[in-house]
N, C-alpha and C positions, 0 to 999 in steps of 0.2 A: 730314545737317545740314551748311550750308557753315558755313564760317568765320565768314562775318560775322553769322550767323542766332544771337541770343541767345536763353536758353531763358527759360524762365517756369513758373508753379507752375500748376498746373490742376487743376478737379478734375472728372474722367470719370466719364462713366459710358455702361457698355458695351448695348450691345442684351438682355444676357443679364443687367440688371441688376445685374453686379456696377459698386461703385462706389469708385473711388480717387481718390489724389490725386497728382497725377504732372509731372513738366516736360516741358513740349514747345516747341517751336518756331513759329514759324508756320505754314511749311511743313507740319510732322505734325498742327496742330491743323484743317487743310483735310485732310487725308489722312484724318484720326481722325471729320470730319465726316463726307466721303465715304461712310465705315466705316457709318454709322449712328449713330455716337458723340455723347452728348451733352456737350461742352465749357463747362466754363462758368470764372469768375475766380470766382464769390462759391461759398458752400458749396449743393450739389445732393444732397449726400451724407447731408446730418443725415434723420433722420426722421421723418416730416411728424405731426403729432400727431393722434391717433384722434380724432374726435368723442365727445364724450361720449354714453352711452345711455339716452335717454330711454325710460321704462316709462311708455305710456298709465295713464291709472286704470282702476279695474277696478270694475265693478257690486257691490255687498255680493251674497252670495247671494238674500236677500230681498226683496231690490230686482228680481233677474234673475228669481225665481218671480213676481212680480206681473208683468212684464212678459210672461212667457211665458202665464200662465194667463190671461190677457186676448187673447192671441194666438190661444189655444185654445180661445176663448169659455167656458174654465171660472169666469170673473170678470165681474161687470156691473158697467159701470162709467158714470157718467153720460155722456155726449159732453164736456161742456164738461169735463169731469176729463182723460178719455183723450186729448184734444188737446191741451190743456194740459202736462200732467205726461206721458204716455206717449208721444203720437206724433212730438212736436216731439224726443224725444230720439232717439226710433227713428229717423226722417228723419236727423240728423245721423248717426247711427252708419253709415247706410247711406251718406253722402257721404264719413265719415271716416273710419270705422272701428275708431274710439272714442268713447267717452261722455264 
Protein backbone atom coordinates (compact mmCIF):
# COMPACT_ATOMS: atom_id res chain seq x y z
CA UNK A 1 0.00 0.00 0.00
CA UNK A 2 1.58 3.43 -1.02
CA UNK A 3 1.08 6.32 0.88
CA UNK A 4 -1.20 8.04 -1.10
CA UNK A 5 -3.56 4.82 -1.87
CA UNK A 6 -6.67 5.33 0.90
CA UNK A 7 -8.34 2.32 2.16
CA UNK A 8 -12.14 1.52 2.03
CA UNK A 9 -14.42 -0.96 3.66
CA UNK A 10 -15.36 -3.89 1.40
CA UNK A 11 -17.03 -6.74 1.48
CA UNK A 12 -15.39 -10.14 0.06
CA UNK A 13 -15.98 -12.83 -0.70
CA UNK A 14 -13.48 -15.52 -1.25
CA UNK A 15 -13.61 -18.53 -3.96
CA UNK A 16 -13.89 -20.81 -0.95
CA UNK A 17 -16.91 -18.99 -0.08
CA UNK A 18 -16.09 -17.69 2.95
CA UNK A 19 -17.32 -14.10 3.14
CA UNK A 20 -16.16 -10.87 5.09
CA UNK A 21 -15.93 -7.57 5.34
CA UNK A 22 -12.57 -6.03 5.12
CA UNK A 23 -10.61 -2.64 3.84
CA UNK A 24 -8.64 -2.65 1.04
CA UNK A 25 -7.07 -0.36 -1.34
CA UNK A 26 -7.42 -0.08 -4.70
CA UNK A 27 -4.48 -1.66 -5.56
CA UNK A 28 -5.54 -4.96 -3.37
CA UNK A 29 -9.05 -4.72 -4.54
CA UNK A 30 -7.53 -5.68 -8.41
CA UNK A 31 -5.10 -7.95 -6.64
CA UNK A 32 -8.19 -9.53 -4.65
CA UNK A 33 -10.02 -9.75 -8.22
CA UNK A 34 -7.12 -11.31 -9.76
CA UNK A 35 -7.48 -13.82 -6.86
CA UNK A 36 -10.94 -14.90 -7.97
CA UNK A 37 -12.26 -12.67 -5.17
CA UNK A 38 -15.58 -11.27 -5.47
CA UNK A 39 -15.41 -7.43 -4.18
CA UNK A 40 -18.19 -5.57 -3.82
CA UNK A 41 -19.13 -1.82 -1.65
CA UNK A 42 -22.94 -2.97 -1.14
CA UNK A 43 -23.48 -6.10 1.26
CA UNK A 44 -22.76 -9.80 -0.85
CA UNK A 45 -22.39 -11.33 2.47
CA UNK A 46 -26.25 -11.35 3.86
CA UNK A 47 -28.12 -14.60 2.94
CA UNK A 48 -30.01 -14.81 0.05
CA UNK A 49 -33.59 -15.95 1.09
CA UNK A 50 -34.80 -19.78 0.46
CA UNK A 51 -37.73 -19.76 -1.71
CA UNK A 52 -40.62 -20.89 -0.17
CA UNK A 53 -41.83 -24.76 -0.55
CA UNK A 54 -44.45 -25.28 -2.44
CA UNK A 55 -46.34 -28.89 -1.98
CA UNK A 56 -48.33 -29.82 -5.30
CA UNK A 57 -51.90 -31.19 -4.30
CA UNK A 58 -52.25 -34.43 -3.85
CA UNK A 59 -55.32 -36.94 -5.38
CA UNK A 60 -57.71 -38.09 -2.27
CA UNK A 61 -57.06 -41.83 -2.22
CA UNK A 62 -60.39 -42.46 -4.02
CA UNK A 63 -60.06 -40.19 -6.54
CA UNK A 64 -56.46 -42.22 -7.36
CA UNK A 65 -58.44 -45.79 -7.16
CA UNK A 66 -61.01 -44.64 -9.91
CA UNK A 67 -58.38 -43.29 -11.78
CA UNK A 68 -56.23 -46.39 -11.62
CA UNK A 69 -59.21 -48.95 -12.06
CA UNK A 70 -60.23 -47.38 -15.29
CA UNK A 71 -56.56 -47.58 -16.20
CA UNK A 72 -56.92 -51.33 -15.71
CA UNK A 73 -60.01 -51.59 -17.45
CA UNK A 74 -61.44 -52.80 -13.93
CA UNK A 75 -64.11 -49.64 -14.31
CA UNK A 76 -66.41 -48.77 -17.42
CA UNK A 77 -66.84 -45.71 -17.95
CA UNK A 78 -68.75 -43.79 -20.64
CA UNK A 79 -66.15 -41.98 -23.21
CA UNK A 80 -67.65 -38.53 -22.80
CA UNK A 81 -67.16 -39.08 -18.71
CA UNK A 82 -63.42 -40.49 -19.05
CA UNK A 83 -62.45 -37.51 -21.39
CA UNK A 84 -63.92 -35.26 -19.62
CA UNK A 85 -63.23 -35.93 -15.74
CA UNK A 86 -60.28 -38.71 -16.33
CA UNK A 87 -58.01 -38.06 -19.22
CA UNK A 88 -57.99 -34.20 -19.44
CA UNK A 89 -56.51 -34.59 -15.83
CA UNK A 90 -54.18 -37.43 -16.65
CA UNK A 91 -52.84 -35.40 -19.79
CA UNK A 92 -51.97 -32.58 -17.46
CA UNK A 93 -50.37 -34.77 -14.87
CA UNK A 94 -48.33 -36.25 -17.55
CA UNK A 95 -47.17 -32.50 -18.74
CA UNK A 96 -46.80 -31.42 -15.08
CA UNK A 97 -46.62 -33.62 -12.90
CA UNK A 98 -49.23 -32.68 -10.71
CA UNK A 99 -52.98 -32.67 -10.54
Amino acid sequence: MSVSETSTWYYVKKPSGTCVRQKLTPSTVEKAKSLGWIVSLTDICAQEPTPPVVTPPILSGQIQKIIDDWHEHKLILPAWFANNNICKPCRQNSQNQTF
